[in-house]
C-alpha positions in Angstrom: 84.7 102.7 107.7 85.8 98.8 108.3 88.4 96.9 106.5 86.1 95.5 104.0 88.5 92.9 103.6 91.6 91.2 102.1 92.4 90.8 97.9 95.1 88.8 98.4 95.4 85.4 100.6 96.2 81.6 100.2 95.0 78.9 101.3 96.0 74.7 100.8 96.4 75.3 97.0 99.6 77.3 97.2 101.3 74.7 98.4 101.4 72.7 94.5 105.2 73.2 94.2 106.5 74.5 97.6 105.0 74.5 101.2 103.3 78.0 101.8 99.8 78.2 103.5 98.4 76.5 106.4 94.8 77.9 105.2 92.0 76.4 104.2 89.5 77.4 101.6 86.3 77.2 103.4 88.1 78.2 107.3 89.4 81.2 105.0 85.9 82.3 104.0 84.4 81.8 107.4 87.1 83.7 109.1 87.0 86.8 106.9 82.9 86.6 107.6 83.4 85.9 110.9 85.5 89.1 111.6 82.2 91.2 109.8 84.5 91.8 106.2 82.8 92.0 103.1 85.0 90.2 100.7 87.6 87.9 100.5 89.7 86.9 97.8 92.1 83.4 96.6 95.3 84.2 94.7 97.0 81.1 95.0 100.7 81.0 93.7 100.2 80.4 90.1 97.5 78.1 90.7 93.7 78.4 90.0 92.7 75.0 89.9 90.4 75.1 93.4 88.3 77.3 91.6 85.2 74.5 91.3 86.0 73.8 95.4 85.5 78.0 96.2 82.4 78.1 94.2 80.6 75.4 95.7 81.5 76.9 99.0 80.5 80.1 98.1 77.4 79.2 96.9 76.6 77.3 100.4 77.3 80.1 102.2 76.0 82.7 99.6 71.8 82.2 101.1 72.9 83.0 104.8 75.3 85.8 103.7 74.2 87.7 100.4 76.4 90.5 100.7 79.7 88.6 100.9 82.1 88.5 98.1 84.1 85.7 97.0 86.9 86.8 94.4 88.7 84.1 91.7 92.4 84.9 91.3 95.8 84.2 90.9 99.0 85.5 92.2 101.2 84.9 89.1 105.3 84.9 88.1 105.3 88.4 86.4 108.3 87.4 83.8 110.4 89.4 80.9 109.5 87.8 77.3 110.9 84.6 76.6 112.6 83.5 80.1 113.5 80.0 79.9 115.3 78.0 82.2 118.1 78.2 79.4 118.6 82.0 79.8 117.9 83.5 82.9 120.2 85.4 84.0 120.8 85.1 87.5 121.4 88.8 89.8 119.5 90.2 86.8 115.9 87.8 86.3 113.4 86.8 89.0 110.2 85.6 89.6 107.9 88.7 90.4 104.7 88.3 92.1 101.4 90.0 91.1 98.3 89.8 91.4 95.4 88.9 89.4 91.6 89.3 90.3 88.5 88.4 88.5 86.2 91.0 87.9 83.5 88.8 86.4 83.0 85.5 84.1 85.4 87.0 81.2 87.8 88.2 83.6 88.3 84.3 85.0 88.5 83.2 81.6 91.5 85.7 81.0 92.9 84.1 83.8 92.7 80.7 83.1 94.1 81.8 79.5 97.5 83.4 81.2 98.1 80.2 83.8 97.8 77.7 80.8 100.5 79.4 79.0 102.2 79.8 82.1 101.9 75.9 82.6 102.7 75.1 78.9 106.2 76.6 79.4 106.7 75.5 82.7 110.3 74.1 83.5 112.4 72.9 86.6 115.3 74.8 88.3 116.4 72.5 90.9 113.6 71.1 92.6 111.1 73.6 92.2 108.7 73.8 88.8 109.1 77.4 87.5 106.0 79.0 85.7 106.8 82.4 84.1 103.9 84.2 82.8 105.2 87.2 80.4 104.2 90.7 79.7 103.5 89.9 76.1 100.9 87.5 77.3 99.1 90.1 79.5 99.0 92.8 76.2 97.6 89.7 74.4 94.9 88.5 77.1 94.0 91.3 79.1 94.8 94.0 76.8 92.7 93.0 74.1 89.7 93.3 76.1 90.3 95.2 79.5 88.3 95.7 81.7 87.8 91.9 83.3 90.5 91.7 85.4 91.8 93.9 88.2 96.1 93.8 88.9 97.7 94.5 91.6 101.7 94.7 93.2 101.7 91.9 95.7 104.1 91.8 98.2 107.8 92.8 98.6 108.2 89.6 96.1 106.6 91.7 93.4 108.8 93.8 90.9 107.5 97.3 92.0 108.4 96.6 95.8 111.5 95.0 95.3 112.5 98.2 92.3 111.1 100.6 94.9 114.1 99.4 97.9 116.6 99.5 95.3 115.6 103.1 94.7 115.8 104.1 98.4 119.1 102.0 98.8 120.8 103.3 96.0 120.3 106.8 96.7 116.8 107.4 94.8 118.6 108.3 91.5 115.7 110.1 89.3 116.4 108.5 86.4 116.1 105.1 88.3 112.5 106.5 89.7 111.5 107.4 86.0 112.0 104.3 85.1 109.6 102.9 88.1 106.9 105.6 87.3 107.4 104.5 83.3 106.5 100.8 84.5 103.6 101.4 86.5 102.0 103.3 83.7 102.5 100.4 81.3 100.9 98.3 83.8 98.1 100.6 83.5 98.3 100.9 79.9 97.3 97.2 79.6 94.5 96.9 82.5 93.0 100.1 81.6 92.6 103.1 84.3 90.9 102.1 87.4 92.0 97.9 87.0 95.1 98.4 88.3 96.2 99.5 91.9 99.7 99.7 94.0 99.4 97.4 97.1 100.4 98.3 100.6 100.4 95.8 102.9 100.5 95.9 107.1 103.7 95.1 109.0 106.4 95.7 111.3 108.7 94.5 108.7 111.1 97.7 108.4 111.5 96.6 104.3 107.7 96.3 103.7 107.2 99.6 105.8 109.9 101.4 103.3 107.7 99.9 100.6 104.6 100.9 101.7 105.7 105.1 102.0 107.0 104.6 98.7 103.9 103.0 96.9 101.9 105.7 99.1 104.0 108.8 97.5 104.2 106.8 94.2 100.6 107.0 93.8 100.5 110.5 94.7 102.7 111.0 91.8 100.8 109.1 89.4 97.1 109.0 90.7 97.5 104.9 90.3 95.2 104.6 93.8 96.7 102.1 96.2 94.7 98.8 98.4 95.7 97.5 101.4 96.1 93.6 101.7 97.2 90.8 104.5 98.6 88.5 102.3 97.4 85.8 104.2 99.1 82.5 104.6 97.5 81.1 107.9 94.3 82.7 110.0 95.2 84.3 112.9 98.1 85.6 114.6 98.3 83.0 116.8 99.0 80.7 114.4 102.4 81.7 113.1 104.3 79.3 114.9 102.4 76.3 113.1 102.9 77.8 109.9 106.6 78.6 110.5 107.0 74.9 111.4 104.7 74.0 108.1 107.2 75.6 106.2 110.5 73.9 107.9 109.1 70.8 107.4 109.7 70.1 103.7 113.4 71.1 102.9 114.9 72.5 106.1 115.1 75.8 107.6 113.5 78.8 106.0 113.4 82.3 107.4 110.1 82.9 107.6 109.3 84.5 110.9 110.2 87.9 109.3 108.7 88.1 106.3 105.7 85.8 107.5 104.9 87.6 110.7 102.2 89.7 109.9 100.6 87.2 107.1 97.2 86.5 108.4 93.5 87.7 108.3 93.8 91.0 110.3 91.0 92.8 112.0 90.2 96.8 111.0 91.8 97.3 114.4 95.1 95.6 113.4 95.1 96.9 110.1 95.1 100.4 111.4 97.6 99.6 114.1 100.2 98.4 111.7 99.6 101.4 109.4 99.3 104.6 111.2 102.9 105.5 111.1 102.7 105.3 107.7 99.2 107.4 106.3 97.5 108.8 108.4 94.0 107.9 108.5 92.3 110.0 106.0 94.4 108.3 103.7 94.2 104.4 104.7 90.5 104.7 104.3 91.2 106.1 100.7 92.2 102.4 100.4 89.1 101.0 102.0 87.2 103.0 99.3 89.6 101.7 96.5 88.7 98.0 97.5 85.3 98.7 97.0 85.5 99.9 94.1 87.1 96.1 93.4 84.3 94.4 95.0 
């Protein structure tokens, strides 16, 4: 079995408040077609307004490839209730990403229900715009009606990655792990079973290797299945040193060759390359199967 391709990229639309992706929408598509995948999909950062721009593009290329997959989402700021500029707490509140996919018409419309309340509250912290979405709004949107919209982890940005290091550095207290098993099946609580899905994601990155064991034993634990995504911000791996210098440009030096180094379209080769020190194969085409069963 192939990669059948990624469920969580960006392209020139995550750069609204801050300098991300070198991508472009249409180069995106033709890429992830061009390396014989069967779906792509665009989670910008809290931002789904090139929706009308992937569906016309979609449809264009839709005649000469009728088995592709184009999926709408949104890679949101996963929030507790109520966090304001006013009273977050800083060591204690962040930003978390996850991930947000359209299953279908209603899903989209769930979507674009959680970013406008996520816009309406909006505030700035510095010079960035800060756009918290809350839980209480995903048990209002997507847990009335389940079923619409997949969810996913996102990257070591995301609340179960980031929870999941703490565990490992602090000693993996049980309690602490309770607490981590506790979230994830809230999170499933609200999507309903087989919506929402741990996400693994390849690297060399010793932090997002930790991660992805952890997510991998985590969903033995909990039968919550588990994706694998590139998190694209440019193409190809070539590129990184244009979208390193993309990101320096705006506000000085970042560290980005790090975390960023393994952020492009990958090939089933790569994918597997990256991985096989952490599943074994068996296992990473468990994930292939579980993105399927997205598309």
């Amino acid at each position: 079995m192939n990669y059948p391709g990624s469920l969580h990229n960006h392209t020139e639309y995550s750069n609204l408040r801050l300098r991300d992706s070198i991508n472009r929408t249409s180069e995106l598509i033709d890429y992830a077609i061009e390396l014989g995948q069967d779906v792509i999909a665009i989670t910008e950062h809290e931002s789904i307004s090139n929706s009308v721009k992937i569906e016309k593009y979609y449809k264009k290329i839709k005649q000469k490839h009728p088995n592709f997959k184009v999926i709408f989402g949104n890679e949101i700021y996963l929030c507790r209730d109520k966090l304001d500029g006013q009273n977050f707490i800083k060591g204690e509140d962040k930003y978390y990403h996850f991930i947000l996919l359209a299953r279908d018409a209603t899903g989209h419309k769930q979507i674009r229900e959680l970013s406008t309340r996520a816009w309406m509250r909006s505030y700035m912290t510095g010079k960035m715009r800060r756009v918290p979405t809350y839980y209480q709004d995903l048990i209002d949107i997507i847990g009335a009606a389940p079923g619409h919209v997949v969810g996913s982890t996102a990257c070591l940005g995301g609340f179960l990655d980031t929870k999941l290091l703490q565990w490992v550095r602090g000693g993996r207290n049980d309690q602490f792990y309770q607490q981590i098993i506790g979230w994830v099946k809230s999170i499933e609580g609200i999507f309903g079973e087989g919506n929402f899905y741990l996400e693994m994601q390849p690297s060399a990155n010793d932090e997002q290797e930790c991660a992805n064991k952890e997510l991998f034993n985590l969903s033995q634990i909990t039968g919550i299945p588990y994706i694998i995504t590139t998190d694209s911000h440019y193409l190809k791996k070539e590129d990184a040193a244009i979208h390193k210098a993309f990101l320096n440009s705006q506000d000085g030096d970042r560290e980005v060759a790090k975390f960023y180094a393994t952020t492009y379209l990958m090939t089933d080769e790569e994918v597997r390359g990256f991985m096989k020190d952490v599943i074994s194969e068996e296992e990473l085409e468990e994930a292939y199967k579980n993105i399927n069963k997205i598309i």
